[in-house]
VOVO-84316 format. One line per field, with one value per atom (N, C-alpha, C, CB): residue number from 0; z, x, y; atom name; residue in one letter. Coordinates in nm, 2 decimals, padded with zeros to 4 digits, always signed. Glycine has a CB too. Layout:
VOVO-84316
num <- [NUM, ...]
Z <- [Z, ...]
X <- [X, ...]
Y <- [Y, ...]
atome <- [CA, ...]
residu <- [a, ...]
end
This chain:
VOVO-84316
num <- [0, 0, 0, 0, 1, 1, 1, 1, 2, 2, 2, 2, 3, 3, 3, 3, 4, 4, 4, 4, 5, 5, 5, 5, 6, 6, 6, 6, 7, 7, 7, 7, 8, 8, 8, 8, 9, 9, 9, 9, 10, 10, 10, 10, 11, 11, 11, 11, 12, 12, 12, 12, 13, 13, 13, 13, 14, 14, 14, 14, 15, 15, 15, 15, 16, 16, 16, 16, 17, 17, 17, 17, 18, 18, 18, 18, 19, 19, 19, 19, 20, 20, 20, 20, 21, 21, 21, 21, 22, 22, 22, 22, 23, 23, 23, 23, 24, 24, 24, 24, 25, 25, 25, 25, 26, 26, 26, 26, 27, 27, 27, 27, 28, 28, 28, 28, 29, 29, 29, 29, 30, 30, 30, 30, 31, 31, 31, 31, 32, 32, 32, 32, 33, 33, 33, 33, 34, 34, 34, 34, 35, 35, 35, 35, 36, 36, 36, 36, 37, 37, 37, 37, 38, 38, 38, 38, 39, 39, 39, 39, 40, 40, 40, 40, 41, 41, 41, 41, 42, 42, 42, 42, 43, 43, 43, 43, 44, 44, 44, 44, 45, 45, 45, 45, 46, 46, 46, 46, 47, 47, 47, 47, 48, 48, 48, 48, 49, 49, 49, 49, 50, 50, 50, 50, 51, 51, 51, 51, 52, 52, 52, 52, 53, 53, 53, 53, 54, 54, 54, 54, 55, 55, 55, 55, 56, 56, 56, 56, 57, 57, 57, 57, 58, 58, 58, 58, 59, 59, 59, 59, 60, 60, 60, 60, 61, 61, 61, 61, 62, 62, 62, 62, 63, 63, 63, 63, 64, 64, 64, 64, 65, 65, 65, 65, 66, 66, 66, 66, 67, 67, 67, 67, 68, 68, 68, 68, 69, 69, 69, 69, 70, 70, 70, 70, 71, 71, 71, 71, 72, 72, 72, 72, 73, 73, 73, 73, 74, 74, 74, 74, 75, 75, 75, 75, 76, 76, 76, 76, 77, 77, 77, 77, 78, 78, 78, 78, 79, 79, 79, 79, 80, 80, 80, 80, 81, 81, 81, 81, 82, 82, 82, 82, 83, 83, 83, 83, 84, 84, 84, 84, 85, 85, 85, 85, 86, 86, 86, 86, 87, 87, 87, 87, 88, 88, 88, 88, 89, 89, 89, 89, 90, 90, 90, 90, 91, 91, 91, 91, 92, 92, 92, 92, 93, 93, 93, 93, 94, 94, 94, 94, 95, 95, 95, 95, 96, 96, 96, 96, 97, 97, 97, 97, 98, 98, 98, 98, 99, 99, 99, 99, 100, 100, 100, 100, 101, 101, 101, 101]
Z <- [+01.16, +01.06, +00.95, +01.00, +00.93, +00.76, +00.64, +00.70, +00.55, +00.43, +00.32, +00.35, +00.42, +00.31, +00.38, +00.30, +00.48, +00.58, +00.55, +00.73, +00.52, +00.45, +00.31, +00.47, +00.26, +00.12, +00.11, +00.05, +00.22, +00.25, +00.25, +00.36, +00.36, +00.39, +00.26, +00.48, +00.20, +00.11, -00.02, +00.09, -00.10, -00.13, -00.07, -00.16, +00.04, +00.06, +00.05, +00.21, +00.06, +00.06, -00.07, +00.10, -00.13, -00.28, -00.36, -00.33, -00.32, -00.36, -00.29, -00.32, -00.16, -00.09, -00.14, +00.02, -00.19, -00.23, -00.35, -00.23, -00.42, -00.57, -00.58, -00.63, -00.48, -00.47, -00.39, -00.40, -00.27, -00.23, -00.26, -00.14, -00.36, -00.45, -00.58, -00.43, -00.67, -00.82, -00.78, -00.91, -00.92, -00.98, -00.82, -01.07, -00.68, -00.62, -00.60, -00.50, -00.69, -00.73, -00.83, -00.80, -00.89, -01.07, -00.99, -01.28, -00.92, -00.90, -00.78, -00.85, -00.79, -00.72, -00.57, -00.82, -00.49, -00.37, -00.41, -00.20, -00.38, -00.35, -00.25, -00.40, -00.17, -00.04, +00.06, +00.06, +00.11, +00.19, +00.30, +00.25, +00.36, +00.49, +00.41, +00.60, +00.31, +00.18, +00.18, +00.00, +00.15, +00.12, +00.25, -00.04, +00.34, +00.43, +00.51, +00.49, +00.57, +00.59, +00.51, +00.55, +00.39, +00.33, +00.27, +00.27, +00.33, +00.38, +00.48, +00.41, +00.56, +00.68, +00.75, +00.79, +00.63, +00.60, +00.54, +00.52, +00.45, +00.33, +00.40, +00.17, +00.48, +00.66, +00.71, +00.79, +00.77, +00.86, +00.79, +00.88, +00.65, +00.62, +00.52, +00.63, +00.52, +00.52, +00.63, +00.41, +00.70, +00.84, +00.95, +00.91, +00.87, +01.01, +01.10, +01.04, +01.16, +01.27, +01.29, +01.23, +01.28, +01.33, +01.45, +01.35, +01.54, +01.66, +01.65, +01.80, +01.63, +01.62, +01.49, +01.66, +01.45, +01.32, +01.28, +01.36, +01.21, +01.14, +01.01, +01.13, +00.99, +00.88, +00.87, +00.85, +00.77, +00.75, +00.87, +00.67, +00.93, +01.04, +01.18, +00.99, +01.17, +01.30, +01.32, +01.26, +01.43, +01.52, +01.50, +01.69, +01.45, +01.42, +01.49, +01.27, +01.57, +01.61, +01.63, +01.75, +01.51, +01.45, +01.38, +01.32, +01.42, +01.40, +01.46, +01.31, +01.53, +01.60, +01.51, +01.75, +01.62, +01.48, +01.43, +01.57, +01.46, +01.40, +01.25, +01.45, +01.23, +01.12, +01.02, +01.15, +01.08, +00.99, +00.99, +01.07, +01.06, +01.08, +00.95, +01.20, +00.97, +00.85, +00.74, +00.85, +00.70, +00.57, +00.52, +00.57, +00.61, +00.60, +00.53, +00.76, +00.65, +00.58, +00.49, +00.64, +00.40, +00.32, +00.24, +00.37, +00.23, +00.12, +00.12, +00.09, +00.26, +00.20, +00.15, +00.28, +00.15, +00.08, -00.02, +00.12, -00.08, -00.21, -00.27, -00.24, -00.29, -00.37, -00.33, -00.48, -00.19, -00.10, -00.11, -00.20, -00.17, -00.18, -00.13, -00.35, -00.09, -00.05, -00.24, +00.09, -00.23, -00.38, -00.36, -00.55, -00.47, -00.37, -00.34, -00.43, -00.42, -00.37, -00.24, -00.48, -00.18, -00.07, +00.00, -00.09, -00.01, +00.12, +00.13, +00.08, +00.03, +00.05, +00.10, -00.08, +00.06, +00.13, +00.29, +00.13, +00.37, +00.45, +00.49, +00.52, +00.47, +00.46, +00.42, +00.39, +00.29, +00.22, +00.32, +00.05, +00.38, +00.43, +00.54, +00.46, +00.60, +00.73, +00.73, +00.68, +00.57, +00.54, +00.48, +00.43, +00.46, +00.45, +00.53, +00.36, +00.62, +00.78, +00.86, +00.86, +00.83, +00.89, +00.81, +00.94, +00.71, +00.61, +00.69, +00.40, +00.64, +00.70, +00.84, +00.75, +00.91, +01.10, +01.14, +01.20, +01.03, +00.98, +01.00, +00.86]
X <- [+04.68, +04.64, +04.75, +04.51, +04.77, +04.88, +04.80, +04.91, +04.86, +04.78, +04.74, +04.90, +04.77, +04.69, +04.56, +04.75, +04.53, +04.42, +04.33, +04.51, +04.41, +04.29, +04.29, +04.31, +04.36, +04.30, +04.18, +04.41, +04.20, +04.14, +03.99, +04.18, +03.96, +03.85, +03.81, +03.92, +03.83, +03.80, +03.75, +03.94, +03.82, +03.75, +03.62, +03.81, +03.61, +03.46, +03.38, +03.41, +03.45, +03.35, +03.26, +03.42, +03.36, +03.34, +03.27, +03.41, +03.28, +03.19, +03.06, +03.23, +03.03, +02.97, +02.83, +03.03, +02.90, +02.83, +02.76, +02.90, +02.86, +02.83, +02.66, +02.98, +02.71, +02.59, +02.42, +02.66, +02.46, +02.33, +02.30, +02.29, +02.35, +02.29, +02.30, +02.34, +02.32, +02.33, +02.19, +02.38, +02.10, +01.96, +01.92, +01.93, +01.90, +01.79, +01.66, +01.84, +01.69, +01.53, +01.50, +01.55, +01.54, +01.45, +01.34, +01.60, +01.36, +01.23, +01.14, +01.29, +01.04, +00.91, +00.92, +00.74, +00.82, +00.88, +00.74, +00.87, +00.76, +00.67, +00.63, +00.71, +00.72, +00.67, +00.59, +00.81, +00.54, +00.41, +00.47, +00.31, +00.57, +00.64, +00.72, +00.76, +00.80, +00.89, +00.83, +00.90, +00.67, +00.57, +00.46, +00.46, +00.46, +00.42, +00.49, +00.36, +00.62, +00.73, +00.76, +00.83, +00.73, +00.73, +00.67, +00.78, +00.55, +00.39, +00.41, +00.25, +00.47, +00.43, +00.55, +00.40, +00.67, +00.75, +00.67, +00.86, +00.68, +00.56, +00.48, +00.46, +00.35, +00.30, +00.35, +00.27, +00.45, +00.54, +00.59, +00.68, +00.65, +00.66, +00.58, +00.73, +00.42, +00.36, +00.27, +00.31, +00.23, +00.18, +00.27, +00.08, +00.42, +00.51, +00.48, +00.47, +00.43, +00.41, +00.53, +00.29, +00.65, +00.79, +00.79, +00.92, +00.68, +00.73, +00.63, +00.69, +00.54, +00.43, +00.40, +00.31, +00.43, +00.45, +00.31, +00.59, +00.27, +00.08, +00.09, -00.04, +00.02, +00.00, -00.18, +00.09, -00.21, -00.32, -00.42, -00.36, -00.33, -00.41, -00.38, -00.67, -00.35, -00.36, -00.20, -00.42, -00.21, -00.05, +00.02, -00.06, +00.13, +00.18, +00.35, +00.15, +00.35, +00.50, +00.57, +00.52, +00.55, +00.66, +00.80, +00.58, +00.82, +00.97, +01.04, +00.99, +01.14, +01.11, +01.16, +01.19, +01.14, +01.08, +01.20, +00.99, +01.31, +01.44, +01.45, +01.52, +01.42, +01.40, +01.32, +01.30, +01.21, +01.09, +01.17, +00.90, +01.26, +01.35, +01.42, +01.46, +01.48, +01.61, +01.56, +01.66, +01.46, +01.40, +01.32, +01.29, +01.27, +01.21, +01.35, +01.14, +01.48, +01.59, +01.67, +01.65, +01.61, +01.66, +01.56, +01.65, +01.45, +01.40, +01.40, +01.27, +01.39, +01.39, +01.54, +01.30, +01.69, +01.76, +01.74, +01.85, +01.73, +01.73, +01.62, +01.71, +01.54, +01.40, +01.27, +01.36, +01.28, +01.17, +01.04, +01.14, +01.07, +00.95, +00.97, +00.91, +00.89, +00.93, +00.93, +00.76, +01.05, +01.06, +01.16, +01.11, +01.16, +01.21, +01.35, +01.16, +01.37, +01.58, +01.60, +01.70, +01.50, +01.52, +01.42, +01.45, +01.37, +01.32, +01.41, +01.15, +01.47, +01.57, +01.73, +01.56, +01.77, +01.88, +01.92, +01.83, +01.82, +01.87, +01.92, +01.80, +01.86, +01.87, +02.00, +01.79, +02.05, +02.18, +02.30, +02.21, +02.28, +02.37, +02.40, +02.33, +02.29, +02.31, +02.44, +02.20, +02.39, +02.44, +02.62, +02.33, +02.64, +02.78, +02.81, +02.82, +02.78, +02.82, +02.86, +02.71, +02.78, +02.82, +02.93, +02.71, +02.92, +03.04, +03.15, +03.06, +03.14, +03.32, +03.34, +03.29, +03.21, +03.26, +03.33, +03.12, +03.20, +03.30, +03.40, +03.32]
Y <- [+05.98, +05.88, +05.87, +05.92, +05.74, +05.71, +05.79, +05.49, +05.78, +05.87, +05.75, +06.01, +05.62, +05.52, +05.54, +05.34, +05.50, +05.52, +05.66, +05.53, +05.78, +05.88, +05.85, +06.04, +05.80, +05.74, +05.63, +05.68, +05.58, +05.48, +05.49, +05.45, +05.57, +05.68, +05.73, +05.82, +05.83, +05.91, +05.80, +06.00, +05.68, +05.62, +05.53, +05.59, +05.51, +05.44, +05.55, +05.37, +05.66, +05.79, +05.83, +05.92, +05.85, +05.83, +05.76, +05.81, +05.59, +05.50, +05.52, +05.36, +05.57, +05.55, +05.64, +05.55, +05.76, +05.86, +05.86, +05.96, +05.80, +05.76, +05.67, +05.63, +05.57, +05.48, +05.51, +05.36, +05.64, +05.68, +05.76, +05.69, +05.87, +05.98, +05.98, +06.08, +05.88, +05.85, +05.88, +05.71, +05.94, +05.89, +05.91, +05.71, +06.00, +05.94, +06.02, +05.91, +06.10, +06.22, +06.13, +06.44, +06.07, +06.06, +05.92, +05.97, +05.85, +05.74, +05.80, +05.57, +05.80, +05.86, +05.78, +05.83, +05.84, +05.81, +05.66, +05.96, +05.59, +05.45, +05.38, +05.35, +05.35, +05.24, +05.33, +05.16, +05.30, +05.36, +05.42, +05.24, +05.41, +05.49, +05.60, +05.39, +05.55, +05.71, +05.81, +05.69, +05.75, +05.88, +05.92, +05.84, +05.86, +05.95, +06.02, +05.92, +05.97, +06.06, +06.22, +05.98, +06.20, +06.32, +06.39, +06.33, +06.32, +06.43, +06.48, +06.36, +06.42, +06.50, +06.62, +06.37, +06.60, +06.70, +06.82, +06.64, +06.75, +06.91, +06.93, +06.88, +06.88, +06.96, +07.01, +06.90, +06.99, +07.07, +07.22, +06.96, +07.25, +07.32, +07.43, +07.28, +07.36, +07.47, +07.50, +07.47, +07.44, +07.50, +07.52, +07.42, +07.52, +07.63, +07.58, +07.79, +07.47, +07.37, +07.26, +07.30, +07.31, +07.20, +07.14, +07.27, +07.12, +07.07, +06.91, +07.20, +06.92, +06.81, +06.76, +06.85, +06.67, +06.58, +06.49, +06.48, +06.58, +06.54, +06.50, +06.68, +06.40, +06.37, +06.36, +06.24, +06.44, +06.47, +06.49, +06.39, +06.58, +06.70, +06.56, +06.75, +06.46, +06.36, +06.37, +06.17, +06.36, +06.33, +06.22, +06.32, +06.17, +06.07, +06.07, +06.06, +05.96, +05.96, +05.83, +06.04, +05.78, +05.66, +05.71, +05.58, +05.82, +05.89, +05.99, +05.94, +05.98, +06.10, +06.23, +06.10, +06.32, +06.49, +06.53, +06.69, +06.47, +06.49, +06.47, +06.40, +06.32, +06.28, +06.43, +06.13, +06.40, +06.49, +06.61, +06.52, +06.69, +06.81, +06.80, +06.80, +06.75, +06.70, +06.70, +06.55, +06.61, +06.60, +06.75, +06.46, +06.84, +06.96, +07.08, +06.99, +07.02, +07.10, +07.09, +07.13, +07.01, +06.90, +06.98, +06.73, +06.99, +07.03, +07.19, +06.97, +07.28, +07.38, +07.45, +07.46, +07.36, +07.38, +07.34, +07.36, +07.24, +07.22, +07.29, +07.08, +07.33, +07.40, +07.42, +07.32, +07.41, +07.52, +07.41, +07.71, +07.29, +07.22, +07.05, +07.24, +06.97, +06.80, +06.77, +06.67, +06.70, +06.57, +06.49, +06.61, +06.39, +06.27, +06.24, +06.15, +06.37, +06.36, +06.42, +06.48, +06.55, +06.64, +06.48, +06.86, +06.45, +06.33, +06.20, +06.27, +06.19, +06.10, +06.15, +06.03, +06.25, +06.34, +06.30, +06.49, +06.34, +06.31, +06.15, +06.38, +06.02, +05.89, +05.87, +05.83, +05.96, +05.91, +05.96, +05.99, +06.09, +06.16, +06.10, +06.28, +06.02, +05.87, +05.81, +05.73, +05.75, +05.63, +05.66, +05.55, +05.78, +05.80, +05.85, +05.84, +05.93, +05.94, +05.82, +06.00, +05.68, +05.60, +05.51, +05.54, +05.50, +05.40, +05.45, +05.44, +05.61, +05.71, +05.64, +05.95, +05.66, +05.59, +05.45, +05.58, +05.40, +05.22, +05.20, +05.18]
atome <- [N, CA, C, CB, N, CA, C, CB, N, CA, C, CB, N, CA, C, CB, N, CA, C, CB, N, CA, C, CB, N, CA, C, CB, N, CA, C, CB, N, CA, C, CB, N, CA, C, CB, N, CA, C, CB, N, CA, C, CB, N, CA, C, CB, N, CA, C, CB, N, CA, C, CB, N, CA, C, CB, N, CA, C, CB, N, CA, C, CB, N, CA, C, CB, N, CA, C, CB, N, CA, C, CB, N, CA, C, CB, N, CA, C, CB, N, CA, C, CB, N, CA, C, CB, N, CA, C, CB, N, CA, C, CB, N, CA, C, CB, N, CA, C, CB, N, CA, C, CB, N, CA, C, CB, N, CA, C, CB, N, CA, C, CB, N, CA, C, CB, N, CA, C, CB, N, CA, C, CB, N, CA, C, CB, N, CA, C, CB, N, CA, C, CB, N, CA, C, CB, N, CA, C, CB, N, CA, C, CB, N, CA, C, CB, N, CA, C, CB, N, CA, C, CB, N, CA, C, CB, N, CA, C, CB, N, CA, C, CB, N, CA, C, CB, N, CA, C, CB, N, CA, C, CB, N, CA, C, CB, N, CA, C, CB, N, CA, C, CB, N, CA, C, CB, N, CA, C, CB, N, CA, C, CB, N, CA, C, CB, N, CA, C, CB, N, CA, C, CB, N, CA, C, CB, N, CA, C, CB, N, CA, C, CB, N, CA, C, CB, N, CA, C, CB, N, CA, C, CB, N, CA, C, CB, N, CA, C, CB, N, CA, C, CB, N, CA, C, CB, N, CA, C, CB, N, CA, C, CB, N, CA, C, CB, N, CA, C, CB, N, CA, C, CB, N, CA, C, CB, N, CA, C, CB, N, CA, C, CB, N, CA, C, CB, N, CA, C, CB, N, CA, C, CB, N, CA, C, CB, N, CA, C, CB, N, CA, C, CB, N, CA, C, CB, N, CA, C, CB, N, CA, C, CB, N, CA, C, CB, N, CA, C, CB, N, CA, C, CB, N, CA, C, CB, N, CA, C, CB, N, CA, C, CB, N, CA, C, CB, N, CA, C, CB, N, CA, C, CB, N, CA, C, CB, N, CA, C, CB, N, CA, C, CB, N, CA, C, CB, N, CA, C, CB, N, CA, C, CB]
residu <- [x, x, x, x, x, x, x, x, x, x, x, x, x, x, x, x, x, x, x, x, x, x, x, x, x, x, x, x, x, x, x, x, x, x, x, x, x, x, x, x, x, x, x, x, x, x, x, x, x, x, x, x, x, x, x, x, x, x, x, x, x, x, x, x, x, x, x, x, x, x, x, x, x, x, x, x, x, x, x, x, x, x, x, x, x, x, x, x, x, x, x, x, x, x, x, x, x, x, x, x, x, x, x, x, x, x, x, x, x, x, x, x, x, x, x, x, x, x, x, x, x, x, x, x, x, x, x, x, x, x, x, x, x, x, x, x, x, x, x, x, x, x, x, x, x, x, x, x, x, x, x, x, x, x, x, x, x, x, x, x, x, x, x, x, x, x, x, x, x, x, x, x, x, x, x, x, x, x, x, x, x, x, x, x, x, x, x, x, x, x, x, x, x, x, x, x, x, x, x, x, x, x, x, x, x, x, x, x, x, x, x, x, x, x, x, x, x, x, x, x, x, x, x, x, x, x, x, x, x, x, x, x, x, x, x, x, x, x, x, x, x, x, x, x, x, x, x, x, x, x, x, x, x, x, x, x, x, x, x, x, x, x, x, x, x, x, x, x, x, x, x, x, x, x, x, x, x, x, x, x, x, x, x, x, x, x, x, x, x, x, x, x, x, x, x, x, x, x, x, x, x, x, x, x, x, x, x, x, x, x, x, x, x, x, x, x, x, x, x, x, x, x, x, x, x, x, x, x, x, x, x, x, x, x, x, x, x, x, x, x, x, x, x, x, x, x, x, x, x, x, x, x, x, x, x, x, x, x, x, x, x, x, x, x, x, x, x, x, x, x, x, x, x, x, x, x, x, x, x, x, x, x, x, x, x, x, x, x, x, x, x, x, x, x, x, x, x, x, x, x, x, x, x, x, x, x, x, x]
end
């Protein structure tokens, strides 16, 4: 690779980052899939039940358990608890994995 080309890189990265992790804990989770997604994370990690993805005790599999994985390891790095930066984390991490692939 030329070293404009990793400069290249490295700024979308930068922007990229700037823009899906500014402020993304300070607004509450709202739309109706944000927050059950990350119910059924905070399930997952307190009934130690990672394989089957419940939301309020029912089986739900409009994602696969990856997703709900991620966001579980996503929060018990950040503070052992679901909020709305550790439920949004993994989404951002997506989306600058994919800009870089761009």
């Amino acid at each position: 690779m030329k070293k404009n080309e990793i400069a290249g890189i490295a700024f979308i990265a930068v922007i990229w980052a700037i823009l899906s992790f500014y402020r993304s804990g300070d607004r509450d989770l709202w739309s109706a899939g944000e927050t059950r997604e990350a119910e059924i994370a905070k399930e997952m990690i307190e009934t130690k039940n990672f394989i089957v993805p419940k939301f309020n005790g029912e089986f739900l599999a409009w994602k696969p358990p990856l997703f709900h994985w991620s966001e579980c390891a996503a929060a018990l790095l950040t503070n052992k608890t679901v909020t709305p930066f550790s439920a949004r984390l993994p989404s951002a991490l997506s989306y600058l994995t994919g800009a870089i692939f761009i």
